[in-house]
Every structure is written in C-alpha cells, then in structure tokens.
C-alpha positions as CSV (number, residue, x, y, z in Angstrom):
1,X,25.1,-11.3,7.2
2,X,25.4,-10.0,3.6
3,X,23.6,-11.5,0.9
4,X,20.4,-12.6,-0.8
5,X,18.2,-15.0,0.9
6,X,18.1,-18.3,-1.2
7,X,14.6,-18.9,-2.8
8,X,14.9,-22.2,-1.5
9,X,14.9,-21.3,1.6
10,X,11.4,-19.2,1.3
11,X,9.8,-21.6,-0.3
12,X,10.5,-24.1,3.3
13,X,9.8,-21.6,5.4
14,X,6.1,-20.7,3.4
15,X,5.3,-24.3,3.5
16,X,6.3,-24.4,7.4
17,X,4.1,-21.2,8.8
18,X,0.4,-21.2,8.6
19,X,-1.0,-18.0,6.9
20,X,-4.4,-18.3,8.8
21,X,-2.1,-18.2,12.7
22,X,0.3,-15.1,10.7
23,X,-3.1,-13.5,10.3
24,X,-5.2,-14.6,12.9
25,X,-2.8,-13.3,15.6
26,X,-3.2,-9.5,14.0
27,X,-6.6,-9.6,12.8
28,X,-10.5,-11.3,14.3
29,X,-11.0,-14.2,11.9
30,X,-14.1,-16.1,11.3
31,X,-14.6,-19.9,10.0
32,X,-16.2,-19.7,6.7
33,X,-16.6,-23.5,5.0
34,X,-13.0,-24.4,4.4
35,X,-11.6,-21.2,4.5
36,X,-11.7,-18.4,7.2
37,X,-13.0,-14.6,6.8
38,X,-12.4,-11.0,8.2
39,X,-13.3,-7.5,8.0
40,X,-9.8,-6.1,5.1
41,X,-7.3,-4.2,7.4
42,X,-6.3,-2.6,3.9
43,X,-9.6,-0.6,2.9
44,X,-12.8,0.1,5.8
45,X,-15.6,-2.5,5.4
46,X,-18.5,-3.6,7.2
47,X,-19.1,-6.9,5.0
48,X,-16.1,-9.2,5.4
49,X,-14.8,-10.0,2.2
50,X,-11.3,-10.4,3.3
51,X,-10.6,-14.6,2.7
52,X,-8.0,-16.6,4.3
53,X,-7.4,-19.7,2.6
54,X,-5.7,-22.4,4.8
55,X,-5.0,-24.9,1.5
56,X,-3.8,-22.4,-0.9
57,X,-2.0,-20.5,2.0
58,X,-3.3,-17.5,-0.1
59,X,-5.6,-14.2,1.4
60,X,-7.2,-12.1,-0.7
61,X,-9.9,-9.3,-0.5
62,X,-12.7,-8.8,-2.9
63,X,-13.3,-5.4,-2.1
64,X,-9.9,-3.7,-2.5
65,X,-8.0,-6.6,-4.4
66,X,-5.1,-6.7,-1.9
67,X,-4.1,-10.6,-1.4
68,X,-0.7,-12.3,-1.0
69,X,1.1,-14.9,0.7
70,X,2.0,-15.0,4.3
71,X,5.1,-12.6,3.7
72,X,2.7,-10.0,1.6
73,X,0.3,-9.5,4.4
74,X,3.8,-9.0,6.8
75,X,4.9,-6.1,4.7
76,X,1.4,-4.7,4.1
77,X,-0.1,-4.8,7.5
78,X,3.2,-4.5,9.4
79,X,5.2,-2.1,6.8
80,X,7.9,-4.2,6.8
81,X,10.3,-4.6,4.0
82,X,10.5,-8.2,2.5
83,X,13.8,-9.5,4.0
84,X,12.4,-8.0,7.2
85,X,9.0,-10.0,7.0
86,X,11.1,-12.9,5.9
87,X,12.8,-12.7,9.1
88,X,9.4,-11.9,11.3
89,X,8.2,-15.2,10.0
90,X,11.6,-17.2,10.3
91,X,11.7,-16.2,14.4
92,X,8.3,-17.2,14.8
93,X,9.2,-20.7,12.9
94,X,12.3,-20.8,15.1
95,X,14.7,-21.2,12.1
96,X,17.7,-18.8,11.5
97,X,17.6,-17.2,7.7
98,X,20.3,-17.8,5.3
99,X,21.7,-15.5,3.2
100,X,24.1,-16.4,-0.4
101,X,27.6,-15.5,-0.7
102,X,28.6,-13.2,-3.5
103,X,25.1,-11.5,-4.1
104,X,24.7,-7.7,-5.1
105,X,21.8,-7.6,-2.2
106,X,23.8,-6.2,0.8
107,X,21.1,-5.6,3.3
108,X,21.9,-2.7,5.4
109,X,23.1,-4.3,9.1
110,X,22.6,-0.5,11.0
111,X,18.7,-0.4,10.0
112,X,18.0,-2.2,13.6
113,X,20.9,-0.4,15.2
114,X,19.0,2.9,13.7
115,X,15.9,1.9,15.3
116,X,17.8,1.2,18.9
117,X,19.8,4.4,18.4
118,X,16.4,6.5,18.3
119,X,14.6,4.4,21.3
120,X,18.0,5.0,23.1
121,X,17.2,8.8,22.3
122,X,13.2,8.5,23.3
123,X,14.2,7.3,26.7
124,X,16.8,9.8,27.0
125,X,14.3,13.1,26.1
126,X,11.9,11.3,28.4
127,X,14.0,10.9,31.3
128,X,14.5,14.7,30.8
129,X,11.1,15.9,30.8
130,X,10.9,13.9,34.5
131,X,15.2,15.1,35.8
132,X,16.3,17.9,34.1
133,X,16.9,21.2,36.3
134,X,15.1,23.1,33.4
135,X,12.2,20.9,32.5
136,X,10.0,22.7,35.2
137,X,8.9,24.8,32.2
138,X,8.2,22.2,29.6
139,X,5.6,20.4,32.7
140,X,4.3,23.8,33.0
141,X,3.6,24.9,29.8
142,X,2.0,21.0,29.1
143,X,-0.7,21.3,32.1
144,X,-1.1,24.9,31.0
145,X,-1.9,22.9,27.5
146,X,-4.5,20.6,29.7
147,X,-1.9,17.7,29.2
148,X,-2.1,14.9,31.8
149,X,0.5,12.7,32.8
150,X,-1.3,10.0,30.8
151,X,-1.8,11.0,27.6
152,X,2.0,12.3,28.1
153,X,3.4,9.1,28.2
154,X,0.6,7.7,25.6
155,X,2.7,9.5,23.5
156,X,5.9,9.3,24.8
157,X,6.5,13.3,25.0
158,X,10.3,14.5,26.4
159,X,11.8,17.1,26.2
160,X,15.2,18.1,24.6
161,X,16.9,20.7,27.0
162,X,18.6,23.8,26.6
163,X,22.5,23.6,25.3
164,X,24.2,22.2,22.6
165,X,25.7,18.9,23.5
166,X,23.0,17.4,26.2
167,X,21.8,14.1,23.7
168,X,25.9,14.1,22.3
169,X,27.1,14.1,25.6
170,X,24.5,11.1,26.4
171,X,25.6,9.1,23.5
172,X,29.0,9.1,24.6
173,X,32.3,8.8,22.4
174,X,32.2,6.3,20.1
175,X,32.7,7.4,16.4
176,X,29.6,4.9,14.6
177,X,26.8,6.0,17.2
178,X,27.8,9.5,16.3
179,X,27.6,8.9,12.8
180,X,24.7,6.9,13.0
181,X,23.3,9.8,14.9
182,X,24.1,12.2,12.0
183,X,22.5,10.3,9.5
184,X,19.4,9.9,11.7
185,X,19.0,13.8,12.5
186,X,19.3,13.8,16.0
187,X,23.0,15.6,15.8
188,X,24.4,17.9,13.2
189,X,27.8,18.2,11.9
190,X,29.0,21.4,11.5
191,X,32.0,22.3,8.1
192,X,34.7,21.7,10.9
193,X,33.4,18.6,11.8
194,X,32.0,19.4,15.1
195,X,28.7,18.1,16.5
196,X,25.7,19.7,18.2
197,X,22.4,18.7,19.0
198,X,19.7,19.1,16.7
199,X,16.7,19.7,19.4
200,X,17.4,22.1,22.2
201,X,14.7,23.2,24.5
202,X,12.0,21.8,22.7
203,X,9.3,19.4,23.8
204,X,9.7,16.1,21.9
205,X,7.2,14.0,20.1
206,X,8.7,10.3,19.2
207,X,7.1,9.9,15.5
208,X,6.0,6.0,15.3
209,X,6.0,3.9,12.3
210,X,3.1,1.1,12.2
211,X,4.6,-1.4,14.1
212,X,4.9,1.4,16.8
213,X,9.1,1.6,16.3
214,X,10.6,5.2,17.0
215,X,11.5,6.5,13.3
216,X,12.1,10.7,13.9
217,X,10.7,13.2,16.0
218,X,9.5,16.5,16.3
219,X,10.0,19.4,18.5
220,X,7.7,22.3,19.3
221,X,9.6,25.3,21.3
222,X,8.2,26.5,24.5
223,X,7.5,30.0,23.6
224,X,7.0,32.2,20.6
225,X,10.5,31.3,18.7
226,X,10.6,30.5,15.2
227,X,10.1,27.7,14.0
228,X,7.8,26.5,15.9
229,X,8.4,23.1,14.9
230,X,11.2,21.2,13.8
231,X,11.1,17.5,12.2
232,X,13.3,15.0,11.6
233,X,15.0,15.1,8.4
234,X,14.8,12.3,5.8
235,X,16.8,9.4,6.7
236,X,17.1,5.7,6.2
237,X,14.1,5.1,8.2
238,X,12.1,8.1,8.4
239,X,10.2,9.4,4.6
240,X,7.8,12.0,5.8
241,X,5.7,12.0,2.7
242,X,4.9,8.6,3.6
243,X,4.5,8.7,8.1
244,X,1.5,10.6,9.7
245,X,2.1,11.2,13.3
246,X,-0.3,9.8,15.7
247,X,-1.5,7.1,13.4
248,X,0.0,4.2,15.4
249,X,-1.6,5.6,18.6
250,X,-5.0,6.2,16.6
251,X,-4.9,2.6,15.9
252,X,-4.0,1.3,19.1
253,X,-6.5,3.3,20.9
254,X,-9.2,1.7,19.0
255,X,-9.8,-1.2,16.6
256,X,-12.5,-0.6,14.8
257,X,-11.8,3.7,13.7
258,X,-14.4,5.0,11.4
259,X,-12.9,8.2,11.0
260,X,-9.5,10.3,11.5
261,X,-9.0,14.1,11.7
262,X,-5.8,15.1,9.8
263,X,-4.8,18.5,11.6
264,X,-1.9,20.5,11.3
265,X,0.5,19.9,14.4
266,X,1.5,17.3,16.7
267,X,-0.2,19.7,20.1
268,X,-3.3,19.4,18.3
269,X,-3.4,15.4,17.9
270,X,-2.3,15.3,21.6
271,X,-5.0,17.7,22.9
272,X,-7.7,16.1,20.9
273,X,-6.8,12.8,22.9
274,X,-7.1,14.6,25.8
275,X,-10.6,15.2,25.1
276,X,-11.0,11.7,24.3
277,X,-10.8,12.1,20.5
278,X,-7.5,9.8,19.5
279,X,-8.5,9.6,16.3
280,X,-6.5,12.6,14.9
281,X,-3.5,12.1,12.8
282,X,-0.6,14.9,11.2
283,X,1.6,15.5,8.4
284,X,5.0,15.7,8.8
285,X,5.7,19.3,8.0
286,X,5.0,18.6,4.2
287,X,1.1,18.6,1.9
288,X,-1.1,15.4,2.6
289,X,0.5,13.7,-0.4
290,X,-1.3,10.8,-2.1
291,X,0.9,8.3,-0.1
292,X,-0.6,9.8,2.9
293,X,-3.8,9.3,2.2
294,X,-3.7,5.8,0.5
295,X,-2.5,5.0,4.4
296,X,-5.0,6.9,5.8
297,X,-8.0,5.2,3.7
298,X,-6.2,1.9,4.1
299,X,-7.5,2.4,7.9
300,X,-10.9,4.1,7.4
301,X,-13.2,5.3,4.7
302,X,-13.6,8.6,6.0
303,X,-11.2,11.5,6.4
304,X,-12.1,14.9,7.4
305,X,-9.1,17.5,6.7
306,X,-9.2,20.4,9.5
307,X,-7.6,23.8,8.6
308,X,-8.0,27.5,9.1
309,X,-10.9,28.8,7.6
310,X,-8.5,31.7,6.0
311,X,-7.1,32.0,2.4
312,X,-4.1,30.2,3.6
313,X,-6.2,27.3,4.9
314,X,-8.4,27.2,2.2
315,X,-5.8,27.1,-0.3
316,X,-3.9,24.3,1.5
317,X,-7.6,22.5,1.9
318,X,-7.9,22.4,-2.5
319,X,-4.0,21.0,-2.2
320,X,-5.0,18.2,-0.1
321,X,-8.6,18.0,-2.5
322,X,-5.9,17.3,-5.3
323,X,-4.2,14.5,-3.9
324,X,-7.1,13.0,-2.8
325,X,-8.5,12.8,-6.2
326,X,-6.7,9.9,-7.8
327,X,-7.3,7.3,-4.4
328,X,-11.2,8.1,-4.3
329,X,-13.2,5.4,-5.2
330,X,-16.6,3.8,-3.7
331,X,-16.3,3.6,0.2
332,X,-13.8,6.2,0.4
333,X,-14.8,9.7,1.6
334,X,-12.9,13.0,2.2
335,X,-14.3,15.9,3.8
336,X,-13.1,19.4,5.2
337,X,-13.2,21.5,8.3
338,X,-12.5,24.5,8.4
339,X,-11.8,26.7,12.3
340,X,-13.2,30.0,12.9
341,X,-10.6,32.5,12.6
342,X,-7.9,32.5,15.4
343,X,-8.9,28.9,16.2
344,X,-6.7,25.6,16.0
345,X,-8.6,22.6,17.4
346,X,-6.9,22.6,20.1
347,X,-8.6,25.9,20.8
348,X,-11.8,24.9,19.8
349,X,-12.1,21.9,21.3
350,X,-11.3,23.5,25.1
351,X,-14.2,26.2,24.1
352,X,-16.9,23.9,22.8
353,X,-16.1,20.7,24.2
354,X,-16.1,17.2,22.9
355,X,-19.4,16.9,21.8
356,X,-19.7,20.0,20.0
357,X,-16.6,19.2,17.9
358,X,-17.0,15.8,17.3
359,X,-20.0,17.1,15.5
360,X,-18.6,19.6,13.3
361,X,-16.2,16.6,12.2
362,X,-18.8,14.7,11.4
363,X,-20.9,17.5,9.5
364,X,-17.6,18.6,8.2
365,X,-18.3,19.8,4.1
366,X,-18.3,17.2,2.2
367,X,-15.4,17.1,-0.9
368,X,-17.7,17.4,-3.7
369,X,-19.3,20.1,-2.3
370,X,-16.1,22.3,-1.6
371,X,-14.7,21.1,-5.2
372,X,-17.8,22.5,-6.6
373,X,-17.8,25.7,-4.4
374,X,-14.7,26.4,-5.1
375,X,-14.7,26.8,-8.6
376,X,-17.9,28.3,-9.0
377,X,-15.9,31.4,-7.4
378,X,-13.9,31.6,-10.3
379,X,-16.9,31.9,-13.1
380,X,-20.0,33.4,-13.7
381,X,-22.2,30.3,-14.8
382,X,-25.0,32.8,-15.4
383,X,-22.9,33.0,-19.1
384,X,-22.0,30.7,-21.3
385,X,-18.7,31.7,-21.4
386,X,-18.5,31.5,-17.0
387,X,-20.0,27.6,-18.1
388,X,-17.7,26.6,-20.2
389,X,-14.7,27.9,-18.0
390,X,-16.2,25.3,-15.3
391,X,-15.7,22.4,-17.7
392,X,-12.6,23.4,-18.7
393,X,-11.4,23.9,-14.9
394,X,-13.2,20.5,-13.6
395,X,-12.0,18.7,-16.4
396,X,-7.9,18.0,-15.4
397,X,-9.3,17.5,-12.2
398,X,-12.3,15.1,-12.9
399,X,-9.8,12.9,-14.8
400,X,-7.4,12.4,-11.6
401,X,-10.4,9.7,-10.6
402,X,-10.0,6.4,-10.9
403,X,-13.4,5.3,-12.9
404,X,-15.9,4.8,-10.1
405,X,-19.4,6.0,-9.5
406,X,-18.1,8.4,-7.2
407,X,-16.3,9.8,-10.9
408,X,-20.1,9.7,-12.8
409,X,-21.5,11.4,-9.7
410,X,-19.7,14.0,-9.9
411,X,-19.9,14.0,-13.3
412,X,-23.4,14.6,-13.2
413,X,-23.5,17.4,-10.9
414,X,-20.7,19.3,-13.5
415,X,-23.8,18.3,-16.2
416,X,-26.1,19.9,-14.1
417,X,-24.0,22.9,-13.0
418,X,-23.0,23.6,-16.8
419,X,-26.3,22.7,-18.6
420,X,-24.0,20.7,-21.1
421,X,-25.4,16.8,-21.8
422,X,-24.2,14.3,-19.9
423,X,-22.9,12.3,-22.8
424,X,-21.1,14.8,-24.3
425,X,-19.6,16.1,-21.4
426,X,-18.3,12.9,-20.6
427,X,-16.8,13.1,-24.3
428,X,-15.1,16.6,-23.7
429,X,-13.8,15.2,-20.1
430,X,-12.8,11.6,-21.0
431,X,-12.3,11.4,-24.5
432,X,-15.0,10.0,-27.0
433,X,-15.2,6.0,-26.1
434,X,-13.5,3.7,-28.0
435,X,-15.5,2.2,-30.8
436,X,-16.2,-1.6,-30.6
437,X,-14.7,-3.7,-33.2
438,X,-17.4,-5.9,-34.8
439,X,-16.0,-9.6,-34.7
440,X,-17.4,-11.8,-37.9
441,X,-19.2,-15.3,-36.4
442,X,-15.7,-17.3,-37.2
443,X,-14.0,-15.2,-34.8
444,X,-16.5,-15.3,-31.8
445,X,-16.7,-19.1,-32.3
446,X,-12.8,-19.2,-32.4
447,X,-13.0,-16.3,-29.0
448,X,-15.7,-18.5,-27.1
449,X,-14.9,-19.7,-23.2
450,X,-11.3,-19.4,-21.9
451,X,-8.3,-20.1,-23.6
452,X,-6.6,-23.6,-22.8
453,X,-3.8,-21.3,-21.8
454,X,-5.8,-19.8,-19.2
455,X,-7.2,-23.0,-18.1
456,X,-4.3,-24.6,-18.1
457,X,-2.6,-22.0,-15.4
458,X,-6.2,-21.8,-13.8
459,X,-5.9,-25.6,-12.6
460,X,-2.2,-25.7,-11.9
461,X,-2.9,-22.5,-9.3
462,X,-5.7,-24.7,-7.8
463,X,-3.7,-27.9,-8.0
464,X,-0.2,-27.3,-8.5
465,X,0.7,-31.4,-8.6
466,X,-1.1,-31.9,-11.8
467,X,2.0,-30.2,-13.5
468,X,3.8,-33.4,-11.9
469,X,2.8,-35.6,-14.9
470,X,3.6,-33.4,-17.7
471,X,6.5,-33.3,-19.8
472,X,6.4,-30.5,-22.0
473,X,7.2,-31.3,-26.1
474,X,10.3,-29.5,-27.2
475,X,9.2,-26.5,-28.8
476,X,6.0,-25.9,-26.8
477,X,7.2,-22.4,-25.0
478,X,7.6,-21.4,-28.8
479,X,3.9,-21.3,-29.5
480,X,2.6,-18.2,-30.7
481,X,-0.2,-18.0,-28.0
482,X,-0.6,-15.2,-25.5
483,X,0.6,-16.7,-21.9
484,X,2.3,-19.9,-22.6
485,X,5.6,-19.0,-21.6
486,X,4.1,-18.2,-18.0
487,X,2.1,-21.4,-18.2
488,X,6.2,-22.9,-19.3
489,X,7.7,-21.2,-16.1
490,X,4.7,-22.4,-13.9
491,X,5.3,-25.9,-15.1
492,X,8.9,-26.1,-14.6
493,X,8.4,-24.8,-11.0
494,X,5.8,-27.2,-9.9
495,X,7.7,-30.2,-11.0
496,X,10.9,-28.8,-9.3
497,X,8.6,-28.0,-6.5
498,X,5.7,-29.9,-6.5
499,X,4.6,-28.8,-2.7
500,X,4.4,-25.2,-3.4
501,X,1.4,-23.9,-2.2
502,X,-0.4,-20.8,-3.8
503,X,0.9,-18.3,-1.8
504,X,4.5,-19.9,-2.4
505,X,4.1,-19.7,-6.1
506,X,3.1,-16.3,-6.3
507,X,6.3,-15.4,-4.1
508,X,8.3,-16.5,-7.5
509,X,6.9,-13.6,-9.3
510,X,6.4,-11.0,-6.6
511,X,7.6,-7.5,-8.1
512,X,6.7,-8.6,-11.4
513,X,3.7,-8.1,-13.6
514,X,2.8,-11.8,-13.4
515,X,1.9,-11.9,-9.9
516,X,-0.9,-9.8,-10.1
517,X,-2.3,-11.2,-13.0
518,X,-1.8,-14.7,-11.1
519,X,-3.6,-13.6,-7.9
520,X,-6.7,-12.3,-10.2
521,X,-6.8,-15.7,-12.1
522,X,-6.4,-17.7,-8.9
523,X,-9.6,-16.0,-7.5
524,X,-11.7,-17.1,-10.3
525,X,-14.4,-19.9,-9.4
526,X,-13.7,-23.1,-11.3
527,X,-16.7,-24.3,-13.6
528,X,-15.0,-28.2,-13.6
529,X,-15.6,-30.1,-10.4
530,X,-12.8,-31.3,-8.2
531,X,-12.8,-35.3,-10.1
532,X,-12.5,-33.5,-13.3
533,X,-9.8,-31.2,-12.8
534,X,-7.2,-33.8,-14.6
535,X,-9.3,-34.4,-17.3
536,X,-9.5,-30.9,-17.8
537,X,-6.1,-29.6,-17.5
538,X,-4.8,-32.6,-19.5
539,X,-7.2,-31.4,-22.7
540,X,-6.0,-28.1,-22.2
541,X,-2.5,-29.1,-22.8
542,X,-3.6,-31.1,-25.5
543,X,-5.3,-28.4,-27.3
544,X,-1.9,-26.2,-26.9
545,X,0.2,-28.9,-28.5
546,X,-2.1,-29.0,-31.2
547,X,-2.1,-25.8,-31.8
548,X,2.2,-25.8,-31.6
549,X,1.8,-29.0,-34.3
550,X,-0.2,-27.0,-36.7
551,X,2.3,-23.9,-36.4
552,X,5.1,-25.7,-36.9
553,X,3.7,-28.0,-39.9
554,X,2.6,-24.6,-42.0
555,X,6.1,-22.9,-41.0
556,X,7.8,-26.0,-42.4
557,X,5.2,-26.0,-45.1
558,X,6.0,-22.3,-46.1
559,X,9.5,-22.8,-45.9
560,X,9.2,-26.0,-48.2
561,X,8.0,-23.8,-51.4
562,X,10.9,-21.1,-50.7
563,X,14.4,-22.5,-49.5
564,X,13.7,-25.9,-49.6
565,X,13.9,-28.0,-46.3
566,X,17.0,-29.9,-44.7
567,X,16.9,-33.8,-44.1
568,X,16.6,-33.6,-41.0
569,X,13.4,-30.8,-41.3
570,X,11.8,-33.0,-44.2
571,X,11.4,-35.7,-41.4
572,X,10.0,-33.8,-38.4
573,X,7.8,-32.4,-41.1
574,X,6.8,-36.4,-41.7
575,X,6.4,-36.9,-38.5
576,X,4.4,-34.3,-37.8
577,X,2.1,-34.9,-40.6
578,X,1.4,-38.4,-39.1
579,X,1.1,-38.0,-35.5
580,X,1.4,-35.7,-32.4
581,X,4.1,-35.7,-29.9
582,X,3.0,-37.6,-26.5
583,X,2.5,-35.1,-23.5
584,X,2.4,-37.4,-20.5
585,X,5.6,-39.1,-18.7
C-alpha cells in the first residue's frame, strides 16, 4: 500500500517491542546491573562495550559509537531499509503497518517480488546443475576444482545452460515477470524488443545480501572464453560497490571471525571453504571501495587483501591501501598477500595445504609496511631532495586518516624515514594547529559546567515526563542561546507524548543532525542523583527564562532611546522589570 507510515504509528509500535528480545535473538547478551551487555556486531571487540538499555529502549557502543533504537539496530545489523525494519518489527508485534494517503513516499511494492523473482531463478539454475542433459560438464569441471557436493549447495552453485531462452522459457509468458526480470539482469532486451538470457553455460553463484536474500549472481564459463566472469548488473536491489560475495556464508559459518581474506573471484572463496577456510570474501567485479571495507571491518578488525604478486596485483593492492585509509582507526588492521607468480589461492592452497596458507594470511605484510615500501621505490632518501619527495608523496595520503594513533604512528615512522622533526612534520602534513584563544577570568566563570540548555535536554532524555509540568513562556524558543529550539521541540514532543521512551525520541530526529548529537548527550553520566533530577531540570529552565527576561528587557530598553515604544511594549517592559513569567502549569 502506498504511502508514508504515520509517526504515530512508530511511536506505538517502539513502546510495544522490547529492544533487549529485538537484540537478544541476533546477538549473546549478558545482564549487566539494570542494563544488558555484548560484544558490538558493528566494529570487532574482545571487551563488551556494546549496552542494551531495557528503560531507555536505547543500545549504544562505546567503542565505535553506533547506538539507536530498536528500528536502527534492524537496518544496521540486518541491512534493511527503515520501512522494511519497520515492518520486521510490526510482524513480530503481530500488528499490520499503516501507511497515509496522499504522501510523496511511494514505496516500491516489486522490491519483495524482486527478491522472489531471483530465488525463483536460484532454484531454477540449481535444478540445472542436478537435470540438465548438458550439466555433465559443469559437475565435472567442479570435482576437477575439488568441489564437494557440500560446499556446492553451501553456496547454492547452478548452472545456467547453453541456449538463449532456457531461464525465459522457465519464467513463462507473462509481461511484469519479464520486465521485472530485465530490470534485475537476468534477461536482456535486445533494440527489437526481444529477450534472451543473460547467463548461458556458465556456472552460477547466487550473490547473498546480509540477511542471506538472493540479490544478483555471477557466472564463471567452463573453459577459456572471455570473460571469464560475468555479474549482475546494478539494479534495485543489487549495488556492487556495496555487496562482497561470500560474506553471508563467512558469517554463518562462524560467529566469532577474526579475520577475512578478500580475493579476487568467486572459485577462490569456494575452494578456500573447501579447505576449511570460509572466511574469504570478494568484490563484485569492481576496486574494494571504502563502502566495502567499512562492511568488512564492521565484522572483523583484520583484513588481509590477497593478489598477484605482479605489477598488476601490486598496483591494484596500493588501490585497495587507498580506500582503506580513511576507515582505519585503533582496532582496525589491513594487511596484504601477495601469490607467487602463476598462483591464485585456489592454486596455492591445493599445493601447500591449509596450514601452510593460513599462515601466510596471518603473516601477510602488514599495511604500513607496504605503504612505506612502496614509496620508498619512488625516491632516493639517501638525498635530501629523494626525502622531501617522501613527505610530499605520504602527505595526501597520511591526511585520508581519521586522527587516531594508528595516524601519529605512522606519522612517526615518515619522521624517522625523512629525518624531518616530528613537530614540524606534523605541521607540513596537517596544517600548523590552531592557536588557543586566551579567555579573560569573566568569560571562564561565565563558560564554567554545562549550559542549562544542555542540562535541561540532558534530563528530559533521561526522564522524558519531567517536560510534563512545563509550560514554556511565550517567547522562550526566541532566546539567543545555542540549542534551545531543540530543547523547544523536545518539550513539545514529550508533553504530546509523554511515554516516549529514548529510543522513540531519537526516532523523531533520525536523518537529521540532531540525533546524533542526542544519542552522544544521552550517554553522558548524570552528576545529579535520581531525587534530584526535578530540582535540577526545573533550575535549568529557570535560568533559560532569566536569561530570555534579560534579552528582551535590554531589546525593549534599546529600542526605548530610538523609536520609542508602543503601549502595549511600554507594559510588558513594566512587567518585565517587576517580575518573571511563571514556568510551571
């Protein structure tokens, strides 16, 4: 059904689901006090500092930041859109989702008949690989690959056959599933508007999103024909910059990965699991873009890159190093591998064995090391001149890090490799710091503790009823003060909603630059005990309409010795003069 789904209608439907059962059904929780703790699916860990907070309906992680209401952890951990996590929770709930009339937000009603249409075609190229009168030679040339049956159905390989209208003859007639089929890849319309099948005798691998849903597929041909693979194209529910192949099998096959191996083609994440190493992943036919890898390091902390030791590998190895640049920070680590000549790891790993390549992953060179390596080749640092050409080269690429100590690490090692100081080559790289601006004693006594701005959205967040007993002065979002018309808006929703739990409130804001500053002031400890959280949020309002009194008494002031005042002004600036405005109901 077309339409927006009514904010109301979240809001019910937070307050009805428990975040810690949402979670606890995808993840190992542990009771912690009042609240409940885990390892962060987002970033790798071995201290949990993932919390669950049952009251506030609220997760957050103090390692990576990531944190959310029920629906967020849906879309994050799932990778599902927001009406689709909406509707996740809803069907667990029981409860059948509205949607408005006369929105502009027309979800798109094929997006599940896309994802049937594709598992229609999975079970179709699988059935092949068992009935065709061809498919003898796709099953020989997988055993001849060391394939077993297992593994083949692990990861649901078929097989397209030879002709052009095997999968359009399958689908049958009917005008939509063609189209559908079109847009999807899996048929191709020709200028006269014929079809034909995209894949012909090819084996198939179904490419899997998170949730394990068919979203494309590739195809390897049997012999030496060119190309040797073919993807999916882009389509409404396949983005290869963003999917790695074997990802949702690496996950399934173990819990707790440490590592994953991004190679180069889909036979070498399926012979690897052969050998008992599912922990290999690959790109989609396009460079490990920054997307990529924010998934990958969302899973582990360690990623060893595997490619041809040749120019051509080595030169797609420093592509991949620049991407991985800007998502480095402490407890992530990239490293490369690079094959003897004329090997891929399938290869390898049939020659050496398990054993022997699982250690070469793990002493794969670390990516300091081949950043370092790598453009020492281009200068002679036995000159000044070769030095200052390494600073000059590192230095784009130094400022793609996010400001870590994995950034000042490297950082020295340029210091040592260029002889320059380490504070003034952090001036040539970074710029020279900002200078401090000296505040006079008036204004650090004026800047001392929290504003009552802060404190006042602090305690609402912790307690929304406390807005209950407010009534705002007229006037008061006018205030000149940093924040107050969030802390206006946060007011006006608790008393329309005084139930609203945290995670329900931050779903007001989600997609806007006030949620995040939200979720980072809701994790701040509270220096005011529990009894005194009234007493404190009521002095912070206080202080706020004090504040708004004294601004509009000098603007009336001000305007008093210029254009003269009205009546009506002359009185309010009476009354203001005498007393304040009352702030409680």
């Amino acid at each position: 059904m077309a339409g927006r789904i009514p904010q109301s209608f979240i809001d019910d439907l937070l307050n009805r689901v428990d975040i810690v059962q949402v979670i606890e059904s995808r993840l190992d929780l542990k009771k912690a006090g009042r609240e409940y703790q885990a390892c962060c699916p987002f970033h790798n860990e071995k201290t949990p500092s993932f919390t669950v907070s049952p009251n506030k309906q609220f997760y957050h992680c103090f390692g990576c930041g990531a944190h959310g209401s029920a629906v967020g952890f849906l879309m994050d951990y799932e990778n599902l859109s927001f009406p689709e996590a909406i509707e996740e929770l809803a069907h667990a709930a029981g409860v059948e989702v509205p949607r408005e009339a006369g929105s502009d937000f027309q979800p798109d009603p094929r997006r599940e008949d896309h994802y049937g249409l594709l598992q229609r075609a999975e079970r179709f190229y699988r059935s092949q690989l068992r009935e065709h009168p061809q498919s003898a030679r796709a099953v020989d040339y997988l055993k001849q690959r060391g394939l077993s049956g297992e593994i083949a159905a692990t990861y649901g390989l078929g097989y397209a056959p030879p002709g052009w209208d095997t999968l359009l003859k399958h689908l049958g007639s009917d005008t939509d599933t063609q189209n559908a089929a079109v847009e999807l890849g899996l048929l191709v319309r020709k200028d006269d508007g014929r079809l034909y099948d995209r894949f012909r005798d090819r084996i198939m691998f179904p490419i899997r999103d998170r949730r394990g849903r068919t979203i494309g597929f590739g195809g390897r041909v049997l012999g030496d024909e060119k190309p040797k693979y073919m993807n999916s194209p882009e389509s409404p529910v396949f983005h290869k910059g963003q999917e790695l192949y074997g990802l949702f099998e690496a996950r399934k096959a173990s819990q707790k990965l440490e590592r994953l191996l991004v190679v180069e083609g889909y036979m070498d994440v399926v012979a690897l699991a052969q050998f008992g190493l599912s922990n290999a992943v690959a790109t989609l036919g396009t460079a490990t873009t920054p997307e990529h890898l924010e998934r990958l390091f969302r899973t582990v902390h360690e990623v060893v890159f595997c490619f041809d030791g040749d120019n051509a590998g080595r030169r797609a190895a420093w592509r991949a190093l620049e991407n991985a640049l800007p998502v480095l920070r402490e407890g992530r680590e990239a490293r490369f591998l690079f094959l003897p000549e004329g090997e891929d790891p399938d290869s390898l790993v049939r020659r050496i064995g398990r054993e022997a390549f699982l250690e070469k992953t793990v002493d794969a060179v670390p990516l300091s090391q081949f950043f370092f390596e790598s453009l020492g080749r281009q200068v002679d640092t036995r000159s000044v001149d070769g030095r200052a050409h390494l600073v000059e080269l590192a230095r784009p690429l130094l400022q793609k890090l996010p400001d870590s100590v994995f950034r000042d690490l490297m950082l020295d090692q340029l210091s040592q490799q260029s002889g320059l100081d380490r504070k003034r080559l952090s001036e040539r790289v970074f710029g020279d710091p900002a200078p401090t601006p000296r505040q006079t004693p008036h204004q650090r006594a004026r800047g001392a503790g929290p504003s009552p701005v802060r404190v006042a959205i602090r305690l609402l967040l912790e307690q929304p009823e406390l807005g209950t007993g407010i009534q705002c002065p007229s006037g008061f979002e006018d205030l000149e003060v940093a924040g107050v018309s969030l802390l206006t808006e946060l007011l006006e929703l608790v008393r329309q909603r005084p139930h609203l739990s945290l995670g329900g409130i931050l779903e007001h804001w989600r997609g806007k630059p006030e949620e995040s500053q939200l979720a980072r002031l809701a994790t701040q400890p509270l220096e005011v005990p529990a009894d005194g959280y009234t007493a404190e949020f009521m002095g912070a309002i206080q202080r706020l309409l004090e504040q708004r009194t004294r601004q509009r008494t000098e603007q009336l002031l001000l305007q008093e010795q210029g254009q003269g005042l009205t009546d009506a002004e002359k009185q309010e600036l009476k009354q203001l003069l005498v007393e304040h405005q009352p702030i409680s109901q």
